[in-house]
C-alpha positions as CSV (number, residue, x, y, z in Angstrom):
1,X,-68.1,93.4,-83.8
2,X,-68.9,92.3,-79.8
3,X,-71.1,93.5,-77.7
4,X,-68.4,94.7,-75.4
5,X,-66.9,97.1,-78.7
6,X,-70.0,98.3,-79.2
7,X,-70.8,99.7,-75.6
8,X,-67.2,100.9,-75.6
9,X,-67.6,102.8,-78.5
10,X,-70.9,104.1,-77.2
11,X,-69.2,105.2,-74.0
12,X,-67.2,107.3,-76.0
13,X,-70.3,108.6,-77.5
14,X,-72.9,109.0,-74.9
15,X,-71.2,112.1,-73.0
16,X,-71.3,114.7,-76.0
17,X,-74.0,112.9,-78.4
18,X,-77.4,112.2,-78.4
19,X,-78.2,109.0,-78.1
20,X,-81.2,107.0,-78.5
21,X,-82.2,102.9,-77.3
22,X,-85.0,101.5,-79.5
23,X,-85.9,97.7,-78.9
24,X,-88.0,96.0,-81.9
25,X,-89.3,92.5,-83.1
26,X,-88.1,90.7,-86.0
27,X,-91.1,92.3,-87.4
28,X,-90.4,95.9,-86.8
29,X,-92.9,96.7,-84.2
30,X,-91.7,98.6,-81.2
31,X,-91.5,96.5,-78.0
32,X,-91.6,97.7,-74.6
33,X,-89.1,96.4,-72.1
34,X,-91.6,94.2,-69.9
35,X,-92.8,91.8,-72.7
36,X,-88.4,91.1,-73.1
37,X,-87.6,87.2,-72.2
38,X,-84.4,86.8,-70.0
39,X,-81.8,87.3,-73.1
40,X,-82.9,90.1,-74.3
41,X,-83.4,92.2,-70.5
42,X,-79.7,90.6,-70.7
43,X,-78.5,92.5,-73.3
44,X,-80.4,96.1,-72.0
45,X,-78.7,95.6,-68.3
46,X,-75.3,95.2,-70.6
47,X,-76.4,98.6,-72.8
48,X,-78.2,100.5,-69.9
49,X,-75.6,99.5,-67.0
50,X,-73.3,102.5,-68.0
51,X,-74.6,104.2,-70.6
52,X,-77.3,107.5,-70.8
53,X,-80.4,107.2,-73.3
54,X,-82.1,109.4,-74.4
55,X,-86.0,109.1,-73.5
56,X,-87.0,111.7,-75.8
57,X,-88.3,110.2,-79.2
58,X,-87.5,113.0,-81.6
59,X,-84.5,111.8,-83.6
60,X,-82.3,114.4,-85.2
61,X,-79.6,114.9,-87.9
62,X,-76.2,113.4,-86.2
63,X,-77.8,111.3,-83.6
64,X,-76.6,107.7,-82.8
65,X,-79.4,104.7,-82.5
66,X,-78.2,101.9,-80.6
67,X,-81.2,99.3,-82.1
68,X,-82.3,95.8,-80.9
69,X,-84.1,93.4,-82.7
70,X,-85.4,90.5,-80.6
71,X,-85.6,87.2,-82.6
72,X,-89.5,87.1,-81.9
73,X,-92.0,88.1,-84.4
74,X,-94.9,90.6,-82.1
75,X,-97.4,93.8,-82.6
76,X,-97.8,96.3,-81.0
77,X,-99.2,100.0,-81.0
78,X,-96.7,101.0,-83.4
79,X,-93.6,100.3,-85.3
80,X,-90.3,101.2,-84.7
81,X,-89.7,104.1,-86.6
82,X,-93.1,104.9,-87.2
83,X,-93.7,108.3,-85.7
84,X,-89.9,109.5,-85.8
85,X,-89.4,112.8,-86.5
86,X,-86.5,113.3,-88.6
87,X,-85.8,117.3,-89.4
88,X,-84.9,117.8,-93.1
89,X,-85.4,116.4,-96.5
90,X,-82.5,114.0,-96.9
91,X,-81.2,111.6,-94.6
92,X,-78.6,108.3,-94.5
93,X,-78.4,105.9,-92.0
94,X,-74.5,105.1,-91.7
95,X,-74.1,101.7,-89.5
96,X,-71.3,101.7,-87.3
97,X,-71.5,98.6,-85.7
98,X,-73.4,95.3,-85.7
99,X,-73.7,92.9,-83.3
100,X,-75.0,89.3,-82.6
101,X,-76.0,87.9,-78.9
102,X,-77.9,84.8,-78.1
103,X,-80.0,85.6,-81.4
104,X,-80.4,88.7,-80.8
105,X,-79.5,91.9,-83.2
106,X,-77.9,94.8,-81.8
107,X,-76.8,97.6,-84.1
108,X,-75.2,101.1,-84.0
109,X,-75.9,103.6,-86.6
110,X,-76.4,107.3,-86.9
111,X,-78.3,109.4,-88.7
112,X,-76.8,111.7,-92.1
């Protein structure tokens, strides 16, 4: 799957669903936007050009994660999905989409 099909089919998305942007290394440590190099901040102009993310962290049952993993291995304060909240017992992580970019990993998946 492109890029492009995957912020079309996040278009779609974004205006009834919550939807949330997490950026990670290779290593699955968070990574904040100002340690990006120049093809990475490419790829969040292409996701955050048109499309509305949620800042809040708390990830529910039926939300959409639209995930990027940077081909650079880093630490930080925290891994990705360290401190997410997920309600319930029992949840699945159905990927929708999967995407490849100047070595760079974006995927689409939602939460079950």
């Amino acid at each position: 799957m492109s890029l492009n099909s995957i912020v079309d089919q996040l278009k779609k998305l974004s205006v009834h669903k919550r939807v949330h942007f997490v950026i990670q290394s290779l290593n699955g440590f968070e990574v904040h936007k100002e340690l990006l190099k120049e093809d990475s901040l490419e790829i969040c102009d292409i996701l955050e050009k048109d499309l509305l993310f949620l800042k809040d962290k708390t990830i529910l049952k039926n939300d959409y994660i639209v995930l990027l993993t940077i081909p650079e291995i880093l630490t930080s304060k925290e891994m990705s999905f360290q401190d997410v909240e997920l309600f319930g017992l029992d949840h699945k992580f159905k990927i929708l989409g999967t995407s490849e970019h100047k070595n760079n990993i974006v995927n689409l998946f939602k939460i079950e």
